[in-house]
C-alpha positions in Angstrom: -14.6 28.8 -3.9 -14.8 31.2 -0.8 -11.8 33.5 -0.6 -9.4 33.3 2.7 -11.8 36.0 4.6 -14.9 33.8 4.4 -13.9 30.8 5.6 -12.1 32.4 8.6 -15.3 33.4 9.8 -16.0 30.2 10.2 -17.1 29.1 13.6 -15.4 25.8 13.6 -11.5 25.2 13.4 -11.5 22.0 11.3 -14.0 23.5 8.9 -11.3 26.1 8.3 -8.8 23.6 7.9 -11.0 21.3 5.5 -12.0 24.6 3.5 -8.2 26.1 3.8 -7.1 22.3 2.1 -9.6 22.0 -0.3 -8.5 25.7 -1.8 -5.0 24.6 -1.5 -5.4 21.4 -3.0 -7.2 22.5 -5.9 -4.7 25.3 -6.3 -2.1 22.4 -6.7 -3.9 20.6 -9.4 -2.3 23.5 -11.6 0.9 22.2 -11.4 3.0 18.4 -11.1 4.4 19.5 -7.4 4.3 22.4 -4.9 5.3 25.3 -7.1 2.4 27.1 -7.6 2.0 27.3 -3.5 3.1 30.0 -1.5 5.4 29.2 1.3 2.8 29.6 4.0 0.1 27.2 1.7 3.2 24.6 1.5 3.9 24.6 5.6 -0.1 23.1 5.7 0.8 20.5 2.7 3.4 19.0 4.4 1.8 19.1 7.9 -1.7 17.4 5.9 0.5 15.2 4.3 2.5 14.1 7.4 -0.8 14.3 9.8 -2.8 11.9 7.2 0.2 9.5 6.7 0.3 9.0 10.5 -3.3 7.9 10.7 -2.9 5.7 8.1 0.0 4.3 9.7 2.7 5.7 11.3 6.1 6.8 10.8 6.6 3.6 9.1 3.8 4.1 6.5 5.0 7.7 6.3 8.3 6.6 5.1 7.3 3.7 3.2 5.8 6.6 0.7 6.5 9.5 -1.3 5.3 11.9 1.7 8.6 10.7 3.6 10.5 12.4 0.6 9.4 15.9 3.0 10.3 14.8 6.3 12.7 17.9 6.4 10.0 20.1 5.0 7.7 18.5 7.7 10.0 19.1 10.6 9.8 23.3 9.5 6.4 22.8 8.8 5.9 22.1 12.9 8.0 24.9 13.9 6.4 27.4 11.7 3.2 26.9 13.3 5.0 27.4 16.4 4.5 23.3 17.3 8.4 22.7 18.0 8.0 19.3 20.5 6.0 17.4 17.1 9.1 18.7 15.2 11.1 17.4 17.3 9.4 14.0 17.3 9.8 13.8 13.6 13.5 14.6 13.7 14.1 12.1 16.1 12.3 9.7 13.7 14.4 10.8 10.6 17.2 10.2 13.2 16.9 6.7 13.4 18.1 6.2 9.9 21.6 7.5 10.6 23.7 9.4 9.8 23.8 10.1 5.8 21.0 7.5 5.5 17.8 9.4 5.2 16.7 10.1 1.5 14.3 12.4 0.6 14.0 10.0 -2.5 11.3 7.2 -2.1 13.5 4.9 -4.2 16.6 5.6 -2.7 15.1 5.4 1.3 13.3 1.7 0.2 16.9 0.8 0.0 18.1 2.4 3.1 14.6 0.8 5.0 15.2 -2.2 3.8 18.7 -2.2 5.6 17.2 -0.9 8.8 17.6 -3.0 12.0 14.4 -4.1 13.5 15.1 -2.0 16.6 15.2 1.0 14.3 11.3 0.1 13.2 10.5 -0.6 17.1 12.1 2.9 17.2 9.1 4.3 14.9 6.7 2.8 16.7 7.9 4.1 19.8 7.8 7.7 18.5 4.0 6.8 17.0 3.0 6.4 20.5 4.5 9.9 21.9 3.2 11.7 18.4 -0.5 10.5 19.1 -0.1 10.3 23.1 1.5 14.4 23.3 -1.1 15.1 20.1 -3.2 17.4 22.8 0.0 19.2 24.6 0.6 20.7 21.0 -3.1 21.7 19.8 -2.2 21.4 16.0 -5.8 22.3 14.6 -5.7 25.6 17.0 -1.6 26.3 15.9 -2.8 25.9 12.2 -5.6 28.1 12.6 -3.9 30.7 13.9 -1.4 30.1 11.7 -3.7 30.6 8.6 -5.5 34.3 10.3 -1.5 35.4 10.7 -0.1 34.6 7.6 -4.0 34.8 5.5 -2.7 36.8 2.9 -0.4 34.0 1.4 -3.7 32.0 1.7 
């Protein structure tokens, strides 16, 4: 495994990424959840976790699973990297649910889906659109990166 110095000399920002999350992730194999991560190591979970939810599917898909049980974590995650507009785009998203009707339980948000208007799911989609059309006014690779060389000791 190269050590944090290594693999910021490398000359491409998503091979840093894909080498930062491959230390990380192996790091987590140690434990059953996040504890054995330093704060810095858990803002790039939940931005990994968030960013390969919304590939797969959306905000929908990202709350239909236990990565929507972050969504609060996700929204520091964003600002921490200095990326406040995507932050604000999941807020608004965990905004649809209401007031006192986001759970950061998967069980317990199922229920509160389920009981979601329609509009509120047209809502989602709506916000999928402005996360993947604004993706490039935010460069979240570049913020990440520099992220990782300010913070590489907790890495």
């Amino acid at each position: 495994m190269k050590n944090i110095e290594e693999i910021l000399k490398l000359a491409d920002e998503i091979a840093i990424i894909e080498a930062v999350g491959k230390k990380i992730w192996d790091k987590k194999e140690e434990s059953e959840d996040f504890t054995t991560l330093t704060d810095s190591e858990k803002t790039y979970v939940y931005i990994d976790m968030f960013e390969g939810a919304m590939h797969e599917g959306g905000f929908t898909y990202f709350f239909d699973f236990e990565c929507g049980d972050y969504a609060l974590e996700v929204i520091a995650a964003y600002k921490n990297i200095g990326a406040p507009k995507t932050a604000n785009i999941v807020a608004k998203a965990v905004g649809l649910f209401g007031i006192n009707n986001y759970f950061d339980v998967l069980e317990k948000r199922e229920i509160a889906i389920a009981k979601l208007d329609e509009n509120i799911v047209s809502g989602w989609e709506d916000l999928d659109e402005i996360f993947f059309n604004d993706e490039q006014e935010e460069d979240v690779v570049a913020l990440i990166v520099e992220y990782i060389r300010n913070n590489k000791e907790q890495f």
